[in-house]
TORKOL-4160 file (C-alpha; in steps of 0.2 Angstrom, whole numbers, padded with zeros to 4 digits, m for minus):
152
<pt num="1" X="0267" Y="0050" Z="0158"/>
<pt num="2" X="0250" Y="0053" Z="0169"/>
<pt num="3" X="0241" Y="0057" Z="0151"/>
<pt num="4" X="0248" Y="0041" Z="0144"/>
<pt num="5" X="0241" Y="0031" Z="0156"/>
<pt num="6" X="0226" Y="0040" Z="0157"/>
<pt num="7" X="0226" Y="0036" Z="0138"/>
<pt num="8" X="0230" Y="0019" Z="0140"/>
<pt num="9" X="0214" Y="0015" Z="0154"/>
<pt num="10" X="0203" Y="0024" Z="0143"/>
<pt num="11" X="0206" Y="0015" Z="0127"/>
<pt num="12" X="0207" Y="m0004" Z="0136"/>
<pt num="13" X="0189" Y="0002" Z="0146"/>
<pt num="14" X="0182" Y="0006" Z="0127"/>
<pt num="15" X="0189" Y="m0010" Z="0120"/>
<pt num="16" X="0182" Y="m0021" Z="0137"/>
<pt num="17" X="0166" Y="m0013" Z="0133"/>
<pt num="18" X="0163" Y="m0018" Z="0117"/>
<pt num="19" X="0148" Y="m0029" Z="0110"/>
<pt num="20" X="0153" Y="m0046" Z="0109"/>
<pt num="21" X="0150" Y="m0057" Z="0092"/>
<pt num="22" X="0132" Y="m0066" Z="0094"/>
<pt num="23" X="0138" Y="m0079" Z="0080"/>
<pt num="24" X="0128" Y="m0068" Z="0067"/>
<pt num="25" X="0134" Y="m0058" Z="0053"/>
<pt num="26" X="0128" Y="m0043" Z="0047"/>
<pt num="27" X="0126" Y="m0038" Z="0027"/>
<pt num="28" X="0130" Y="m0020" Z="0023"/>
<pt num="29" X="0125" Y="m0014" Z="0006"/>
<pt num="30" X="0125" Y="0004" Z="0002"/>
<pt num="31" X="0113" Y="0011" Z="m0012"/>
<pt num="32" X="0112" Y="0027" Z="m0020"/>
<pt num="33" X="0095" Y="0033" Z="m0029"/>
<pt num="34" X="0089" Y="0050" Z="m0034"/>
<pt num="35" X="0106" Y="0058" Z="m0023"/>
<pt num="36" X="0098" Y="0048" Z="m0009"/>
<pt num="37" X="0111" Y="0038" Z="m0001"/>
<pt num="38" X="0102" Y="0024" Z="0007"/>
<pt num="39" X="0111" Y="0008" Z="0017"/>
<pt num="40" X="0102" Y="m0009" Z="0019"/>
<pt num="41" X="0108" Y="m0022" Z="0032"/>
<pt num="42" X="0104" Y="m0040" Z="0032"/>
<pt num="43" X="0109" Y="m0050" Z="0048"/>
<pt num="44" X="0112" Y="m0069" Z="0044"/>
<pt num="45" X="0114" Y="m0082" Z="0058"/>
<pt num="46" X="0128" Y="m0094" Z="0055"/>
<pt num="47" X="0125" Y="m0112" Z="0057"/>
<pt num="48" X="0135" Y="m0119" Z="0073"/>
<pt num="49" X="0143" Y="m0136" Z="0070"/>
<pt num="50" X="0135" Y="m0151" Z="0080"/>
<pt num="51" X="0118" Y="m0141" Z="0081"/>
<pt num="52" X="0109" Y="m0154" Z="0069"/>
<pt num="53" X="0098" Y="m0162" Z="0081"/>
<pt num="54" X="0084" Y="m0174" Z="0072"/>
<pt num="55" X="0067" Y="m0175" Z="0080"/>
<pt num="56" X="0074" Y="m0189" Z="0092"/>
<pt num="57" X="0088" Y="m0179" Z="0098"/>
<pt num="58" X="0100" Y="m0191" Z="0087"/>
<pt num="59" X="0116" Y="m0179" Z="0083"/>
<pt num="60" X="0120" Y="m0185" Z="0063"/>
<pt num="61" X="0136" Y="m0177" Z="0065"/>
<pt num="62" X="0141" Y="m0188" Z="0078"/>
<pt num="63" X="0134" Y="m0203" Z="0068"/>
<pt num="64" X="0119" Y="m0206" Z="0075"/>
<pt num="65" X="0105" Y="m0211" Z="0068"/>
<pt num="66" X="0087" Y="m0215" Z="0077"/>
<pt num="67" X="0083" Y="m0235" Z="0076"/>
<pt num="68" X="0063" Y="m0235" Z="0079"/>
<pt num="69" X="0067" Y="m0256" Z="0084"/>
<pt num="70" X="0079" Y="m0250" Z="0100"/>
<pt num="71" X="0071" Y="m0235" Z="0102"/>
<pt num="72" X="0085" Y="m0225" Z="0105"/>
<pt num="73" X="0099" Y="m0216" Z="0095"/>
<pt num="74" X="0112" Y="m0228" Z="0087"/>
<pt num="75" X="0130" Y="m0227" Z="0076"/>
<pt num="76" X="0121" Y="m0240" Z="0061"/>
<pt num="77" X="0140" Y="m0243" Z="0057"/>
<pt num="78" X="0143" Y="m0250" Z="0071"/>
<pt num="79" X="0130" Y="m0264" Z="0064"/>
<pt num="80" X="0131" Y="m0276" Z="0050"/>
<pt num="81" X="0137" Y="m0271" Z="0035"/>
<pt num="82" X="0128" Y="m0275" Z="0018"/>
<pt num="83" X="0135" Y="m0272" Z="m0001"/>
<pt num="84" X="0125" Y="m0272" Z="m0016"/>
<pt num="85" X="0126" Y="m0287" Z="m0024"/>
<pt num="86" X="0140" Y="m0293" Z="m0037"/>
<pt num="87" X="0131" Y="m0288" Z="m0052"/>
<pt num="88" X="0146" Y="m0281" Z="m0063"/>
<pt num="89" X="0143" Y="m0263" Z="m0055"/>
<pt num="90" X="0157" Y="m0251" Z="m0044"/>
<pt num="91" X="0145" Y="m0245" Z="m0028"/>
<pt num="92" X="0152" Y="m0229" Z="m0016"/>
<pt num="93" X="0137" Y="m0234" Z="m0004"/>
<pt num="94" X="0133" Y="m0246" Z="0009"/>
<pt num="95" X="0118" Y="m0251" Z="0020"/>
<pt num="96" X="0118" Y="m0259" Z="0037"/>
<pt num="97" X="0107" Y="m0271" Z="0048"/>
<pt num="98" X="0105" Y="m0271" Z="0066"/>
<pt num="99" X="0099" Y="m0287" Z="0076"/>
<pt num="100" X="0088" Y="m0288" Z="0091"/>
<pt num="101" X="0080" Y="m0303" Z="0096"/>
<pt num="102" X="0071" Y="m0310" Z="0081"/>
<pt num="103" X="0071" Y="m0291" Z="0073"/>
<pt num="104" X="0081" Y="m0285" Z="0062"/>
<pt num="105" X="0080" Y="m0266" Z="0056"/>
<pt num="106" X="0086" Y="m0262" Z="0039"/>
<pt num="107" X="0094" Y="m0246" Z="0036"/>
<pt num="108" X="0097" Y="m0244" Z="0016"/>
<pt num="109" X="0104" Y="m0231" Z="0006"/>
<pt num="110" X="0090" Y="m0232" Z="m0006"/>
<pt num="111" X="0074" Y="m0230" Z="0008"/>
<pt num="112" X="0070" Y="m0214" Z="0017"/>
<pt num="113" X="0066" Y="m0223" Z="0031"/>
<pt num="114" X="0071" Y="m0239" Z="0040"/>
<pt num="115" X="0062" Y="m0256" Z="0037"/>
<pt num="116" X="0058" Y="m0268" Z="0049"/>
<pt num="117" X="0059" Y="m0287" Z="0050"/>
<pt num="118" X="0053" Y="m0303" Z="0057"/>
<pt num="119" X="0058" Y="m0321" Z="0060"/>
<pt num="120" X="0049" Y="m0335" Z="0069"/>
<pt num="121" X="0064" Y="m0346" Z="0074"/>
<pt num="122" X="0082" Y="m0347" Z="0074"/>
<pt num="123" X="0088" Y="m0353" Z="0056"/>
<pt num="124" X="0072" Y="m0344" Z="0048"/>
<pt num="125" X="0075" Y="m0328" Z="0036"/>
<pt num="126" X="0069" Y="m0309" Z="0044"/>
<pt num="127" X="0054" Y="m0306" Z="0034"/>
<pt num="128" X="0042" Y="m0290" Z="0029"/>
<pt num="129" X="0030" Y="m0290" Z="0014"/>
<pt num="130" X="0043" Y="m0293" Z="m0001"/>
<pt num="131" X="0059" Y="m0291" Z="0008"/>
<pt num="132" X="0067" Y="m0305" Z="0016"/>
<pt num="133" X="0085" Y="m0305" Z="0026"/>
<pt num="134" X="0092" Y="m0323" Z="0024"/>
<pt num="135" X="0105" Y="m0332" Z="0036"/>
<pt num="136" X="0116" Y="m0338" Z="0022"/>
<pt num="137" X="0138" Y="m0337" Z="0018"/>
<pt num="138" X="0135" Y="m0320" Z="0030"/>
<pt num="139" X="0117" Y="m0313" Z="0025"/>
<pt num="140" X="0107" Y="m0312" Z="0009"/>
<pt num="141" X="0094" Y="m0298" Z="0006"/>
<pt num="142" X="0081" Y="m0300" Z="m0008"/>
<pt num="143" X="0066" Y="m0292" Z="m0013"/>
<pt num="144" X="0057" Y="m0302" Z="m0022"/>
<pt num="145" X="0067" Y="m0314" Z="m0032"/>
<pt num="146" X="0082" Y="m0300" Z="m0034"/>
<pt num="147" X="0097" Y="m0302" Z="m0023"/>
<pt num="148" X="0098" Y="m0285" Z="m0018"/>
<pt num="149" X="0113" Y="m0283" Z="m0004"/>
<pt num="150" X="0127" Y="m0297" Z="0004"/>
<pt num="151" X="0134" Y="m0295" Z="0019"/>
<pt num="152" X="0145" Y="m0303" Z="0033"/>
């Protein structure tokens, strides 16, 4: 009975010992070339979940997205909503639009980056260069003459 649980004591100090997992794996690959057996290992960090961290410190897993007009990390669908345009065509995507005084800051599925407007009074369209955000049955974006996106 004394050996068994000298046994026992033994085995769990061995198991409690043990290295514990650093979140990496390790790639074994044994070769064999002229009667030389050779093994080559190949550690691979895995990708924790929720470590995607942009430049700002805006988590994009959590749906965060940096706004350069609040200058702070924002959920863009929590903002207006804007459609592509009735033109006949099934869209997947969506673009939003947040508000801040007279600024509005564009975020579209087609631009890398966001785009920011301006309007002089209340009742005016948000303007920059070609685009223009206009106040009408919800909002109205164009650029240029083409009704881009529609929104409420």
């Amino acid at each position: 009975m004394k050996k068994v649980i000298l046994i026992v004591m033994i085995v769990s100090m061995v198991v409690s010992c043990a290295k514990k997992p650093s979140g990496e794996k390790v790639n074994s690959q044994e070769l064999k070339k002229d009667g030389v057996e050779v093994t080559i290992q190949d550690t691979v960090k895995e990708a924790k979940v929720g470590a995607d961290v942009d430049d700002h410190g805006c988590k994009a897993s959590a749906g965060y997205t940096w706004s350069t007009l609040k200058k702070e990390c924002i959920r863009i669908f929590e903002g207006t909503k804007l459609s592509h345009s009735d033109d006949g065509k099934k869209y997947t995507t969506a673009s939003y639009v947040i508000f801040d005084g007279n600024k509005a800051e564009l975020f579209l599925d087609t631009q890398k980056e966001s785009i920011i407007l301006e309007r002089k009074s209340e009742g005016e369209p948000w303007v920059n260069g070609d685009w223009q955000l206009i106040p009408w049955r919800g909002y109205v974006l164009k650029k240029g003459a083409d009704i881009l996106y529609t929104g409420q």
